[in-house]
PDB file of N, CA, C and O in Angstrom, chain B, residues numbered from 101:
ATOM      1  N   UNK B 101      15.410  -9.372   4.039  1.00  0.00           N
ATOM      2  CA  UNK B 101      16.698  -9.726   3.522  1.00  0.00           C
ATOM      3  C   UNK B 101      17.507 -10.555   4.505  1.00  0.00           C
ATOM      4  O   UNK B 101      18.623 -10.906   4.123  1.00  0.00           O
ATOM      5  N   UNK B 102      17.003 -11.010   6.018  1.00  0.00           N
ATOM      6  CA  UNK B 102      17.887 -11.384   6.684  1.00  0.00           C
ATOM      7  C   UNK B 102      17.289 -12.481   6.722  1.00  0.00           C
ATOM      8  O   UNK B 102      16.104 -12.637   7.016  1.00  0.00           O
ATOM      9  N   UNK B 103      18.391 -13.658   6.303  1.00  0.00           N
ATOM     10  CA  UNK B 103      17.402 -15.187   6.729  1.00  0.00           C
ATOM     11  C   UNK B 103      16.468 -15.455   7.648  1.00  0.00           C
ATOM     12  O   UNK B 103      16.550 -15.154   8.839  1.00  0.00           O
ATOM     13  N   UNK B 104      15.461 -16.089   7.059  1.00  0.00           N
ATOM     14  CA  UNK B 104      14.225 -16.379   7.842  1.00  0.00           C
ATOM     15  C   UNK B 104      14.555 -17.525   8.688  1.00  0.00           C
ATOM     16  O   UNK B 104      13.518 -17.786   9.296  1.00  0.00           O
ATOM     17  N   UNK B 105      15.573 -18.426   9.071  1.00  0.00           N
ATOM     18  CA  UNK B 105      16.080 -19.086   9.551  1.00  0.00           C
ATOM     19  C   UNK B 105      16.243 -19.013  11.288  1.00  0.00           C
ATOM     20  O   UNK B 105      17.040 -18.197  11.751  1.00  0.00           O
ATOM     21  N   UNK B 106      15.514 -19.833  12.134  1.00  0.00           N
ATOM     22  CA  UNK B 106      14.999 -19.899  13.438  1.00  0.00           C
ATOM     23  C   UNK B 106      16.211 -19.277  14.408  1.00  0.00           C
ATOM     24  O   UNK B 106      15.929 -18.642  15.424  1.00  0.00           O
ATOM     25  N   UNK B 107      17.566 -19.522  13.997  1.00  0.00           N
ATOM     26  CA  UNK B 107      18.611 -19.262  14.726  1.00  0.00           C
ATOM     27  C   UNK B 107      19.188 -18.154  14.369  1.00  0.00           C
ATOM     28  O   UNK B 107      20.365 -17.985  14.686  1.00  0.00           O
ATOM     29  N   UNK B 108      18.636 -17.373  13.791  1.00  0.00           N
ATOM     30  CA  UNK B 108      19.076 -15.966  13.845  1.00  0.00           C
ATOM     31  C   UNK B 108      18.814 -14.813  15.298  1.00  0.00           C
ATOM     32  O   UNK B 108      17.782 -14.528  15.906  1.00  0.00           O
ATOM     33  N   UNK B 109      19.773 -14.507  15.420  1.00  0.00           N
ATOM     34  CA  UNK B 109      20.016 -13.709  16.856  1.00  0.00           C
ATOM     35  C   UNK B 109      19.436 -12.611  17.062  1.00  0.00           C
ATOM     36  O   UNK B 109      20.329 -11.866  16.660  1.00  0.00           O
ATOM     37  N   UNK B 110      18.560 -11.889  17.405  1.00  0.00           N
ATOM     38  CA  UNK B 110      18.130 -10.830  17.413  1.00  0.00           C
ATOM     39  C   UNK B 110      19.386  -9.171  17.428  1.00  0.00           C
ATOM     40  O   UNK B 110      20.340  -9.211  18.205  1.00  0.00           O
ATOM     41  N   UNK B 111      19.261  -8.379  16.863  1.00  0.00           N
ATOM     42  CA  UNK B 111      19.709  -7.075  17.375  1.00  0.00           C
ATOM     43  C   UNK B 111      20.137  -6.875  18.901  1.00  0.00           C
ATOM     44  O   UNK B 111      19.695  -7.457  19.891  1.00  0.00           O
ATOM     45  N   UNK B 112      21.009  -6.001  18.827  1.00  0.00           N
ATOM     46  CA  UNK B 112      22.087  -5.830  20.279  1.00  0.00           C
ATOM     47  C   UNK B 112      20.388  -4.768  20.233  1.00  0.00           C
ATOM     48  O   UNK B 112      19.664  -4.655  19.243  1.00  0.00           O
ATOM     49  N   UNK B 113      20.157  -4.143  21.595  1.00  0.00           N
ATOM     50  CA  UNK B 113      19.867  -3.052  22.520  1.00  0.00           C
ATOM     51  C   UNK B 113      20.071  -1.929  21.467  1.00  0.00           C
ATOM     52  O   UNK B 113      19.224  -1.519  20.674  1.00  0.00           O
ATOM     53  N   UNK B 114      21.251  -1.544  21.596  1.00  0.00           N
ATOM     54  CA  UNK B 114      21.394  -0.534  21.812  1.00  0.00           C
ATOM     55  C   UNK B 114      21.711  -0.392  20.046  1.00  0.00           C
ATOM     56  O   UNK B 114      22.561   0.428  19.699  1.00  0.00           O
ATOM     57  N   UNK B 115      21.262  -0.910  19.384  1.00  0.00           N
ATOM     58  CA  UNK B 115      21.247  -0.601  17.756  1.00  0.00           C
ATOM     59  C   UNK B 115      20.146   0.643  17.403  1.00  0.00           C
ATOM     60  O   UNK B 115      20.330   1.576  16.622  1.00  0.00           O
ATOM     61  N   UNK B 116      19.072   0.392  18.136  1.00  0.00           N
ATOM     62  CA  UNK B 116      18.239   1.544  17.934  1.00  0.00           C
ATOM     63  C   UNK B 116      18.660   2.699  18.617  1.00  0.00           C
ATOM     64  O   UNK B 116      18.514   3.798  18.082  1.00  0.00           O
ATOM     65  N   UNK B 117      19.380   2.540  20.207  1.00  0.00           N
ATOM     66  CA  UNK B 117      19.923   4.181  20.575  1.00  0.00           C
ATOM     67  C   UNK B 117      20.678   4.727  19.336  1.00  0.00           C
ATOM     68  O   UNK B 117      20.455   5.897  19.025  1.00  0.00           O
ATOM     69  N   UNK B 118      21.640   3.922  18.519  1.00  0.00           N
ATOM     70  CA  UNK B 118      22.527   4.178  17.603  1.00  0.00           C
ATOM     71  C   UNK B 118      21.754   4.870  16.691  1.00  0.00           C
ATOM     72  O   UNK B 118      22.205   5.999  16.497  1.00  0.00           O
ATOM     73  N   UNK B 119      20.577   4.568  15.945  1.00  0.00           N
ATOM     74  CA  UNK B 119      19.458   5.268  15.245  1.00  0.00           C
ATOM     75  C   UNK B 119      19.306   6.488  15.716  1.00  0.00           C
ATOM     76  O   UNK B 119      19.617   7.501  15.089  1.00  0.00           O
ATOM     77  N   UNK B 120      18.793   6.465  16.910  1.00  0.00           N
ATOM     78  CA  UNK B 120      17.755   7.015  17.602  1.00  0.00           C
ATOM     79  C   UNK B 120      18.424   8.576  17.404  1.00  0.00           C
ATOM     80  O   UNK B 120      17.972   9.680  17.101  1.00  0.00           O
ATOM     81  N   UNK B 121      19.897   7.965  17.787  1.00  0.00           N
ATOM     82  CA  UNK B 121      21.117   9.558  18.396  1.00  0.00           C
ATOM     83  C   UNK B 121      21.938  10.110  16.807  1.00  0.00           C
ATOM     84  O   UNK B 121      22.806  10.960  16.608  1.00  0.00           O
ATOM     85  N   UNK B 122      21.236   9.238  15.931  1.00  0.00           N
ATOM     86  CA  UNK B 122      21.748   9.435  14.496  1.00  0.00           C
ATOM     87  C   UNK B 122      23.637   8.943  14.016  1.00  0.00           C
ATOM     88  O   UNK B 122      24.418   9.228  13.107  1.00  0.00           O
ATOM     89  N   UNK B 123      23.650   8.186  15.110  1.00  0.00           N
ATOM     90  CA  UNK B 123      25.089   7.445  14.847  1.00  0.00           C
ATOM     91  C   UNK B 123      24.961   6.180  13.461  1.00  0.00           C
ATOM     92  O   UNK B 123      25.349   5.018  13.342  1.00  0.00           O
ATOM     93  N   UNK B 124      24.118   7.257  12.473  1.00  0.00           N
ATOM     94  CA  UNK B 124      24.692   6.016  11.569  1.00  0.00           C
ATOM     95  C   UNK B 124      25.426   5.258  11.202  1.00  0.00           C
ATOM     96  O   UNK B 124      24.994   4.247  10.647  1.00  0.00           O
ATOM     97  N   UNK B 125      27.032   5.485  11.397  1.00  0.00           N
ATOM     98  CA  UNK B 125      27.824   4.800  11.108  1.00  0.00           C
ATOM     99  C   UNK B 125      27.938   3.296  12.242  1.00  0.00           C
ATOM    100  O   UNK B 125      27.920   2.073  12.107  1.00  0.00           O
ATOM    101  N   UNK B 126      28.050   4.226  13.288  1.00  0.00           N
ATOM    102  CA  UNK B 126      27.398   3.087  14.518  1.00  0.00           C
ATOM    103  C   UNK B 126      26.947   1.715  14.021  1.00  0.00           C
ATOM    104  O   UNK B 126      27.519   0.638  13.854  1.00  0.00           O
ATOM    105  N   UNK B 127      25.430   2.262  13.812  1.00  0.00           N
ATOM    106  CA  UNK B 127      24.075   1.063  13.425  1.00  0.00           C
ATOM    107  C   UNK B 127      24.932   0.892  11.772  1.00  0.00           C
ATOM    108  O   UNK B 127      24.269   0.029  11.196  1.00  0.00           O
ATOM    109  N   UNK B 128      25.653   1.176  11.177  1.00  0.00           N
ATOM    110  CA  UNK B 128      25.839   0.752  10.124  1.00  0.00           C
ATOM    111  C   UNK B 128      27.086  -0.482  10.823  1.00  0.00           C
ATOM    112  O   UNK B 128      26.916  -1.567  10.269  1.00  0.00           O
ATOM    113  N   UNK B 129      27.852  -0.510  11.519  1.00  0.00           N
ATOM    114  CA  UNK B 129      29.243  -1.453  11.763  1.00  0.00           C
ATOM    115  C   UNK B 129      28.495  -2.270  12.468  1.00  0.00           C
ATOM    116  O   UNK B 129      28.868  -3.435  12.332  1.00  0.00           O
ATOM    117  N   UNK B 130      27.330  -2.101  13.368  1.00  0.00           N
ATOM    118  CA  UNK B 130      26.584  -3.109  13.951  1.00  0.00           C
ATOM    119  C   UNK B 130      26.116  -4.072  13.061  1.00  0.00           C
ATOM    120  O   UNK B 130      26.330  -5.261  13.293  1.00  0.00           O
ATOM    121  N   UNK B 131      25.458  -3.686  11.999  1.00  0.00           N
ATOM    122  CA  UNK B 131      24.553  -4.462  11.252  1.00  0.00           C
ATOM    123  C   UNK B 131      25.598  -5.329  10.546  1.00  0.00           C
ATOM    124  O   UNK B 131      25.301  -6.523  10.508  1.00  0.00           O
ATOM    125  N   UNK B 132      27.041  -4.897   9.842  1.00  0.00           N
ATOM    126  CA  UNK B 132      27.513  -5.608   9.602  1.00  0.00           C
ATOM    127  C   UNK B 132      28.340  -7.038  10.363  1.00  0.00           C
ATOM    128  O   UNK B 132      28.674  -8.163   9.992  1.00  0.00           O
ATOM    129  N   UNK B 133      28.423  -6.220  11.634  1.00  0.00           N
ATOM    130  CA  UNK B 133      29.260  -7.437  12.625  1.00  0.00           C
ATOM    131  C   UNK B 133      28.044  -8.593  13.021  1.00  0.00           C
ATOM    132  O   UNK B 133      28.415  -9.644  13.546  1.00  0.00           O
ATOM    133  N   UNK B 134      26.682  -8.380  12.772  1.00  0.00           N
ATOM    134  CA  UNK B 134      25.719  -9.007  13.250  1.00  0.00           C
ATOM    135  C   UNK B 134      25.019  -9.934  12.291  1.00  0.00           C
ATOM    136  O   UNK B 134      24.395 -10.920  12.683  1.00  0.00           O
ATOM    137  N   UNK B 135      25.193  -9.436  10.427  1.00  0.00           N
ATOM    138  CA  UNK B 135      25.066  -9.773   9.785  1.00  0.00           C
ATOM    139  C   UNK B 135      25.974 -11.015   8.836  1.00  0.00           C
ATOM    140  O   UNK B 135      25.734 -11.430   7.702  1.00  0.00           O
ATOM    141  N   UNK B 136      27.200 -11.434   9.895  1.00  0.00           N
ATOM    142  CA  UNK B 136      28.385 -12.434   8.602  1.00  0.00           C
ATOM    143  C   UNK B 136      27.007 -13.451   8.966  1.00  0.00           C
ATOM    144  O   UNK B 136      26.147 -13.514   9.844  1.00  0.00           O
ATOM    145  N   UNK B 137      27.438 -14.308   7.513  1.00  0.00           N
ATOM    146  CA  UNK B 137      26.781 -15.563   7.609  1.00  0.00           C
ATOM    147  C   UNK B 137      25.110 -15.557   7.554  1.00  0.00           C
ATOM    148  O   UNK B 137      24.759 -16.212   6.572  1.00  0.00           O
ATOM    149  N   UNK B 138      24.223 -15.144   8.130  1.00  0.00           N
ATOM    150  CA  UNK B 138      22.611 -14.748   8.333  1.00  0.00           C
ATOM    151  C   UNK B 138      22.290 -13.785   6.842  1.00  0.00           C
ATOM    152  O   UNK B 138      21.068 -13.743   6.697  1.00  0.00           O
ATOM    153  N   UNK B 139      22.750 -13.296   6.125  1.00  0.00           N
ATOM    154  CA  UNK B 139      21.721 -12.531   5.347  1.00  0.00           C
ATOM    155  C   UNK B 139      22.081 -13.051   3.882  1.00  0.00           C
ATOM    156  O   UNK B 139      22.859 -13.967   3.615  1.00  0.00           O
ATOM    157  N   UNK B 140      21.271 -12.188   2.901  1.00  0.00           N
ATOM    158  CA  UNK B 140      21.406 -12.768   1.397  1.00  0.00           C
ATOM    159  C   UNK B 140      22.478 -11.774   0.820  1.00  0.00           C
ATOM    160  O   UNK B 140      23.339 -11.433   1.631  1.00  0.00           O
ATOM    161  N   UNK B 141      22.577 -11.200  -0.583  1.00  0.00           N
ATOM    162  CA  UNK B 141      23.538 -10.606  -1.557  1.00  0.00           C
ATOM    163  C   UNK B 141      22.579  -9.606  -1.112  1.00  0.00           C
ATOM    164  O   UNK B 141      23.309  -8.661  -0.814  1.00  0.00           O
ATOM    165  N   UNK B 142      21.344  -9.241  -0.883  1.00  0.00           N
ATOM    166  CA  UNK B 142      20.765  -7.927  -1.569  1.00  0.00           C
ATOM    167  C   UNK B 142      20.669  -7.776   0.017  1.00  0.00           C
ATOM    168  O   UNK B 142      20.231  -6.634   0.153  1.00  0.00           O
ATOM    169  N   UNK B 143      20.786  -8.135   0.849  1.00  0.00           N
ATOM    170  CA  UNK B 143      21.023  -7.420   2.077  1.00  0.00           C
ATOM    171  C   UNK B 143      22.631  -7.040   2.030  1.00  0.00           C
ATOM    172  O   UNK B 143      22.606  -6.213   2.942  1.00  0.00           O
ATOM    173  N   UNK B 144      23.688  -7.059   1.706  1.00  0.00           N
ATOM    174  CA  UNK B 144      24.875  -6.714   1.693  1.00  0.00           C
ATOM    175  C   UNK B 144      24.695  -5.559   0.380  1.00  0.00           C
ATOM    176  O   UNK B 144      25.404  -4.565   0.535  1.00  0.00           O
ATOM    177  N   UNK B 145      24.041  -5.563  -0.589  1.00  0.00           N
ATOM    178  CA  UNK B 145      23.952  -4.615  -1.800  1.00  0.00           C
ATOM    179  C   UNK B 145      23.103  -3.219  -0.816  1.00  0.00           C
ATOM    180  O   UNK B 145      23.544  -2.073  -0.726  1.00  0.00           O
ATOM    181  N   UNK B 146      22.155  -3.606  -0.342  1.00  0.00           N
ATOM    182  CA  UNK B 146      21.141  -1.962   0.475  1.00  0.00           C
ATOM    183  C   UNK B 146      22.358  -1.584   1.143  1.00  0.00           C
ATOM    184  O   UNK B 146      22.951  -0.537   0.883  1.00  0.00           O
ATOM    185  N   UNK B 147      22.721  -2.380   1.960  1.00  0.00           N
ATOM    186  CA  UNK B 147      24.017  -1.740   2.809  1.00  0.00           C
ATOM    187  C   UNK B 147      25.194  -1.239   2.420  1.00  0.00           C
ATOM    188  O   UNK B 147      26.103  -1.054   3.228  1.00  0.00           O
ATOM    189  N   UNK B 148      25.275  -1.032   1.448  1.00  0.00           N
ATOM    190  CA  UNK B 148      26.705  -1.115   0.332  1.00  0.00           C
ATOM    191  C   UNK B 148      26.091   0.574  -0.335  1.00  0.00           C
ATOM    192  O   UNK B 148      26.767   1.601  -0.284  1.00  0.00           O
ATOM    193  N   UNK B 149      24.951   0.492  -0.812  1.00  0.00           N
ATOM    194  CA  UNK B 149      24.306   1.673  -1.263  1.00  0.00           C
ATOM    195  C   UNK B 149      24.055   2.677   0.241  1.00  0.00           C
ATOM    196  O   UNK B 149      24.601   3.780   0.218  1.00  0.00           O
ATOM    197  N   UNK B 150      23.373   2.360   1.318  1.00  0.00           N
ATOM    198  CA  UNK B 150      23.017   3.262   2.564  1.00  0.00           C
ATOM    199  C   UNK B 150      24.630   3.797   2.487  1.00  0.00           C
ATOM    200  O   UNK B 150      24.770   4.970   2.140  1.00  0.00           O
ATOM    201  N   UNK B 151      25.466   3.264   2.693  1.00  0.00           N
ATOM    202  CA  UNK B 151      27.030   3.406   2.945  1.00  0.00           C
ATOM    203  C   UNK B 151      27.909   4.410   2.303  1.00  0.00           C
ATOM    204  O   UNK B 151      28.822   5.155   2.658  1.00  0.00           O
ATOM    205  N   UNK B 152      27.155   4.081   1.023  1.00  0.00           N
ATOM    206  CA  UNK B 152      27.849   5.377  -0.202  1.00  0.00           C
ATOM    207  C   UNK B 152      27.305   6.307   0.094  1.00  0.00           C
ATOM    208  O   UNK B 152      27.955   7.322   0.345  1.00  0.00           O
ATOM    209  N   UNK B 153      26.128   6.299   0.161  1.00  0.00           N
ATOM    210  CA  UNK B 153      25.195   7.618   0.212  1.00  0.00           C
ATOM    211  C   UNK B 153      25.621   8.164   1.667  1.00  0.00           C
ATOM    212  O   UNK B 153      25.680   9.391   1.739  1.00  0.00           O
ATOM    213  N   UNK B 154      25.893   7.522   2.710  1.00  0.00           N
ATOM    214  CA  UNK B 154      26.608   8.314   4.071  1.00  0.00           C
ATOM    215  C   UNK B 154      27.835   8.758   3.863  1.00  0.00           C
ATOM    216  O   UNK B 154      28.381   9.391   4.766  1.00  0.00           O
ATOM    217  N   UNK B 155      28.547   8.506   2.575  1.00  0.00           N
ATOM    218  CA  UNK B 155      30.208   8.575   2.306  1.00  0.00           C
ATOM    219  C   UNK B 155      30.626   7.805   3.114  1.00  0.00           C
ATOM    220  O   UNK B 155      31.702   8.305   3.441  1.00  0.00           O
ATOM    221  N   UNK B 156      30.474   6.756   3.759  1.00  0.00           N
ATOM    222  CA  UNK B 156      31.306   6.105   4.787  1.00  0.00           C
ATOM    223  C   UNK B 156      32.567   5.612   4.248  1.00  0.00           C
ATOM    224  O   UNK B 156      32.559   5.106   3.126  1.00  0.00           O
ATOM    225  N   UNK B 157      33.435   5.681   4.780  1.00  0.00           N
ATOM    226  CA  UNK B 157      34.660   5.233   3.703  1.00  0.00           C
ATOM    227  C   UNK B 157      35.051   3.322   3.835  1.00  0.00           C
ATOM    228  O   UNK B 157      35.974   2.686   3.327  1.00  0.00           O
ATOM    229  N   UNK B 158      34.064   2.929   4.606  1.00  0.00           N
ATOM    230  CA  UNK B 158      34.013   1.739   4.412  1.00  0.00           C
ATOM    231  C   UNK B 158      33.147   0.991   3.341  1.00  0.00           C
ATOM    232  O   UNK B 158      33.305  -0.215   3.149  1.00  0.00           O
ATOM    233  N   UNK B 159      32.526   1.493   2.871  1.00  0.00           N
ATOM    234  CA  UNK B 159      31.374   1.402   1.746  1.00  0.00           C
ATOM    235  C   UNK B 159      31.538  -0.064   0.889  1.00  0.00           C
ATOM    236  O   UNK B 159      30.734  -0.973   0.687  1.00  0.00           O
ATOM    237  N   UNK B 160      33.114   0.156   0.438  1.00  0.00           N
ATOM    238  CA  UNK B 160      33.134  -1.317  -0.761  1.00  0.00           C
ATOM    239  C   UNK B 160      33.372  -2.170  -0.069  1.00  0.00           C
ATOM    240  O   UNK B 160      33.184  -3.289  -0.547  1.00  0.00           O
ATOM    241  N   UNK B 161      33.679  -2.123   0.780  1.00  0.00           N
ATOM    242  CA  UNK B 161      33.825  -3.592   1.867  1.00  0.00           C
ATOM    243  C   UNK B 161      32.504  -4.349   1.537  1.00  0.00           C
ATOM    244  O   UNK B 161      32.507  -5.488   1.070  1.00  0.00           O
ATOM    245  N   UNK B 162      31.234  -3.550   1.847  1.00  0.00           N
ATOM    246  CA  UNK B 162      29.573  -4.279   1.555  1.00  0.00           C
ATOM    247  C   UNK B 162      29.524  -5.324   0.744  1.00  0.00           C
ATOM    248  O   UNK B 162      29.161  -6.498   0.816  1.00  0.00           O
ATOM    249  N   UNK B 163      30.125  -4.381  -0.299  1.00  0.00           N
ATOM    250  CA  UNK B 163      29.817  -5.079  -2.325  1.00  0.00           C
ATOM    251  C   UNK B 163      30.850  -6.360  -2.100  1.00  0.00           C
ATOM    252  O   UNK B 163      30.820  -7.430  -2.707  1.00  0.00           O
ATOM    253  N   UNK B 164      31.814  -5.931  -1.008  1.00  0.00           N
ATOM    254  CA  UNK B 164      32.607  -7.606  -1.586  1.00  0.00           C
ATOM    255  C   UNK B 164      32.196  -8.577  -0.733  1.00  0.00           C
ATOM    256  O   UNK B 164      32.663  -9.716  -0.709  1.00  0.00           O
ATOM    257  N   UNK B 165      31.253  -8.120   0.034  1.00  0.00           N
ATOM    258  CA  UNK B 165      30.373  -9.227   0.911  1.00  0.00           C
ATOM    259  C   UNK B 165      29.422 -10.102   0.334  1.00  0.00           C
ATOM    260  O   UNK B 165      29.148 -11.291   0.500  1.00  0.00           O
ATOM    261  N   UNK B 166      28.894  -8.986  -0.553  1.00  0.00           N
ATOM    262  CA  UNK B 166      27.771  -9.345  -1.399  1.00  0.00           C
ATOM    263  C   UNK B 166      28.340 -10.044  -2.606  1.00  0.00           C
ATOM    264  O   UNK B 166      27.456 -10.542  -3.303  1.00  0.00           O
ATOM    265  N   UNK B 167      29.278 -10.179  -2.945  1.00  0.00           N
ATOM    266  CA  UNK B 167      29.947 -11.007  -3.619  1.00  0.00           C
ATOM    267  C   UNK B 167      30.838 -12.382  -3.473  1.00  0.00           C
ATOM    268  O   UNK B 167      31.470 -13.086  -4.261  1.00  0.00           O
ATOM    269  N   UNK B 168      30.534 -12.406  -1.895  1.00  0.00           N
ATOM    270  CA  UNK B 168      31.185 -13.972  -1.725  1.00  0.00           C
ATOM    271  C   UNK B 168      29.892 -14.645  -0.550  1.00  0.00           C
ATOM    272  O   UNK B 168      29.979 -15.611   0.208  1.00  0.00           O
ATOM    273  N   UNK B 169      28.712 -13.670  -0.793  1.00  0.00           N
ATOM    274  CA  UNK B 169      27.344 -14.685  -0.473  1.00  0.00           C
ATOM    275  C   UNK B 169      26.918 -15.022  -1.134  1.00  0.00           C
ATOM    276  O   UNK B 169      26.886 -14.325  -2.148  1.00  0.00           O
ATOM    277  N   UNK B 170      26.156 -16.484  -1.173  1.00  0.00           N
ATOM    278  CA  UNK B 170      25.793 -17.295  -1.329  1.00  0.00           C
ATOM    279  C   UNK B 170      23.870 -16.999  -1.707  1.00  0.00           C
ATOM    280  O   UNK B 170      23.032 -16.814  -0.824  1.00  0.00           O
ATOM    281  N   UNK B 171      23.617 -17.026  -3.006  1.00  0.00           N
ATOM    282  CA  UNK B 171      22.092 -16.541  -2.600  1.00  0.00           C
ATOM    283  C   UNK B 171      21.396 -17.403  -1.854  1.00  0.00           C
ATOM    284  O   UNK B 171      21.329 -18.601  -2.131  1.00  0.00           O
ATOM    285  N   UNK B 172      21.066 -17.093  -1.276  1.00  0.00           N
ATOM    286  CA  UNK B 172      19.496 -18.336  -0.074  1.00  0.00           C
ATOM    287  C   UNK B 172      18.696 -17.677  -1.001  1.00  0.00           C
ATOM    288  O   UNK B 172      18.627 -16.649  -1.676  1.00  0.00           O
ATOM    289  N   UNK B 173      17.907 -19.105  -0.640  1.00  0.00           N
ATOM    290  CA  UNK B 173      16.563 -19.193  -0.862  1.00  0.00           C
ATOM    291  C   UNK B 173      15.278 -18.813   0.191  1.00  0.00           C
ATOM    292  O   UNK B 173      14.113 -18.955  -0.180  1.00  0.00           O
TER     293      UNK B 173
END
């Protein structure tokens, strides 16, 4: 889901400690600060769903991401 596009930046370090130590919300604000611009609608839609299902109370923020991207090809 994340553009296949050469200039995409790899993951911070420490996204997997965030996993690792179960700071989902963590690896969830990462992925989004890492994700403007680089991914499609259905990478902002999984994240929008992971989000609800954590109750995060940031959750609809996702869906309106996924609603002012642009589908790539």
């Amino acid at each position: 889901m994340l553009d296949s596009s050469p200039a995409i930046r790899p993951l911070p370090g420490h996204y997997q400690d965030f996993l690792d130590e179960n700071e989902l919300e963590l690896a969830c604000d990462m992925l989004e600060t890492y994700a403007q611009d680089q991914v499609t609608k259905e990478f902002w839609l999984a994240l929008h769903d992971a989000a609800t299902k954590m109750q995060l109370p940031n959750a609809s923020w996702f869906e309106r991401f996924a609603g002012n991207t642009e589908t790539k090809s």
